[in-house]
Backbone as numpy.savetxt, mean C-alpha at the origin, in Angstrom:
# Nx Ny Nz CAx CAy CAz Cx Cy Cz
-25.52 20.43 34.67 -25.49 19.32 33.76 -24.78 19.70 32.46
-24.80 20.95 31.85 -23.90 21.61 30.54 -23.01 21.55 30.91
-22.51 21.58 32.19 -21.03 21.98 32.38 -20.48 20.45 32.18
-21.25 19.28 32.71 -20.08 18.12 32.68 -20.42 17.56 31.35
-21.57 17.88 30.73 -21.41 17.75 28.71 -20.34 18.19 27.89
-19.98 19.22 28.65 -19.08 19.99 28.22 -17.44 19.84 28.21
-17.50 19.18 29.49 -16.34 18.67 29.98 -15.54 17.36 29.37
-16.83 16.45 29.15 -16.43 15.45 28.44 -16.61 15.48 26.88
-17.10 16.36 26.51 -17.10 17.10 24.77 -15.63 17.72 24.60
-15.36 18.06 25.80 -13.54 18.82 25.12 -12.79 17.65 25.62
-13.30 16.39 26.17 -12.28 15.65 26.60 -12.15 14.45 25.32
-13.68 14.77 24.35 -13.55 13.51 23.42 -12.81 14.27 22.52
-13.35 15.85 22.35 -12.62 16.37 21.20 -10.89 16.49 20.86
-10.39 16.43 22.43 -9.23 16.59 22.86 -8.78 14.86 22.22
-9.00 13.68 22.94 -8.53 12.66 22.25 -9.12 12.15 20.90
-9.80 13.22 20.15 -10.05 12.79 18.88 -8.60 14.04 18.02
-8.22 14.80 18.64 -7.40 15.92 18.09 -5.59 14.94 18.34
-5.50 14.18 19.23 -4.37 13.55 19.96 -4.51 12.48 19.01
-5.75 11.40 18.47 -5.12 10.24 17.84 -4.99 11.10 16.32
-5.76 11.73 15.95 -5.17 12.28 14.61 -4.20 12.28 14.67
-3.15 13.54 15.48 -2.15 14.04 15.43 -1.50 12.74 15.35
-1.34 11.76 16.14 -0.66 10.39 15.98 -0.64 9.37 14.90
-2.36 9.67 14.45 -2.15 8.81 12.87 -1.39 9.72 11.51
-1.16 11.00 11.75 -0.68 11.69 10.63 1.05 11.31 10.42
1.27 11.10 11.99 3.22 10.94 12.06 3.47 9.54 11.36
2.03 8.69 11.27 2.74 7.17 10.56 2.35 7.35 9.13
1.62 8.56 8.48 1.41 8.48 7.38 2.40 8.97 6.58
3.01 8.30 5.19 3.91 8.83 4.57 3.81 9.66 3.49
4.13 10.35 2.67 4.20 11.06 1.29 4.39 10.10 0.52
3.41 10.08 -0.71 3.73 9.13 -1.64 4.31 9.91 -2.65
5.68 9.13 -2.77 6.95 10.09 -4.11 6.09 9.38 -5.51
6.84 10.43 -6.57 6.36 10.46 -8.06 7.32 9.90 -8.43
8.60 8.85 -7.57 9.76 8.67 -8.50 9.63 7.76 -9.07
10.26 7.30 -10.16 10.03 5.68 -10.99 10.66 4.92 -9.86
10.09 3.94 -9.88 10.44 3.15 -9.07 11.51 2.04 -10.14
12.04 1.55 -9.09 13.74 0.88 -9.68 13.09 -0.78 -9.76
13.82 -1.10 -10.72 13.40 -3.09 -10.78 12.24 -2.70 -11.62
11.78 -2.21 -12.18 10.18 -2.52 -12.58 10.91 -2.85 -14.23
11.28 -2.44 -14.33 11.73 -3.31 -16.13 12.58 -4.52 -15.39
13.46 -4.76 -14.99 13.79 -6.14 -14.35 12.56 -7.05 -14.15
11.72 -6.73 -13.54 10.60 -7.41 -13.29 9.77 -8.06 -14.16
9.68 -7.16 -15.53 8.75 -7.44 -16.85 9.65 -8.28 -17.87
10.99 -7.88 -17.64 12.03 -8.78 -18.44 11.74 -10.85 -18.05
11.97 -10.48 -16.90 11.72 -11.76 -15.80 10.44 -12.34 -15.89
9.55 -11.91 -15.85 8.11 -12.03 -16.32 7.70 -12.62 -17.91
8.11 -11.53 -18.64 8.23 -12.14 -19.93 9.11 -13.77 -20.71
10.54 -13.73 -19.40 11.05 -14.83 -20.07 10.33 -16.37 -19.49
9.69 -16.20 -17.96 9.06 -17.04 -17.74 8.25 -17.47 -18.33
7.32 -16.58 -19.06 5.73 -17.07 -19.58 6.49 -17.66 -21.13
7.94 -17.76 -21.61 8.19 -18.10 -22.69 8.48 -19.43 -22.72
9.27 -19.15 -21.27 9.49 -20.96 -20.87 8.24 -21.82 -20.47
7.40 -20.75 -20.23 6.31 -21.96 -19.89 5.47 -22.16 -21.04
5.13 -21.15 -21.85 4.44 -21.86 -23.16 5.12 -22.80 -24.16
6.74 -22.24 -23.93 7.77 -23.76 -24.44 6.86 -25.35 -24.35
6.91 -25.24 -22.59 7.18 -26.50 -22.16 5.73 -27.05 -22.25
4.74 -25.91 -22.82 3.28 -26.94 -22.89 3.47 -26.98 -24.26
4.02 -26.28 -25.48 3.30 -26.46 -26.82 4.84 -27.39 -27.64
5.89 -27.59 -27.03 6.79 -28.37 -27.21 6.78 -29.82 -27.29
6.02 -30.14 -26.12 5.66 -31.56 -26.28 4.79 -31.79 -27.27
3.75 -31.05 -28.07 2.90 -31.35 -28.62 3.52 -31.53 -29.90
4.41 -31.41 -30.41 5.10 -31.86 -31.63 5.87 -32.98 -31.44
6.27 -33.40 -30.52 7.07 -34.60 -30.54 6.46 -36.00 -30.18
């Protein structure tokens, strides 16, 4: 009875060692580089929220 505990203990350990190995190849390195666009983004950001407080506090004077 140890022996087929055994058998199927190296057979779970075996496909618990196989999906690791498979989830590590889709995992990537996360880089430290600045990432590109991110001031584009806040420029763009900023001119929207200008046009939009324009267009609510604009009418209120006229």
């Amino acid at each position: 009875m140890n022996k087929g505990k055994s058998k199927s203990t190296s057979l779970l350990k075996a496909d618990i060692d196989e999906r690791f190995a498979e989830e590590k190849k889709l995992v990537t390195k996360v880089s430290n580089e600045k990432q590109d666009g991110k001031a584009t983004m806040l420029i763009i950001s900023i001119v929207l929220a200008v046009v939009v407080l324009a267009g609510i506090v604009l009418p209120l004077f006229q």
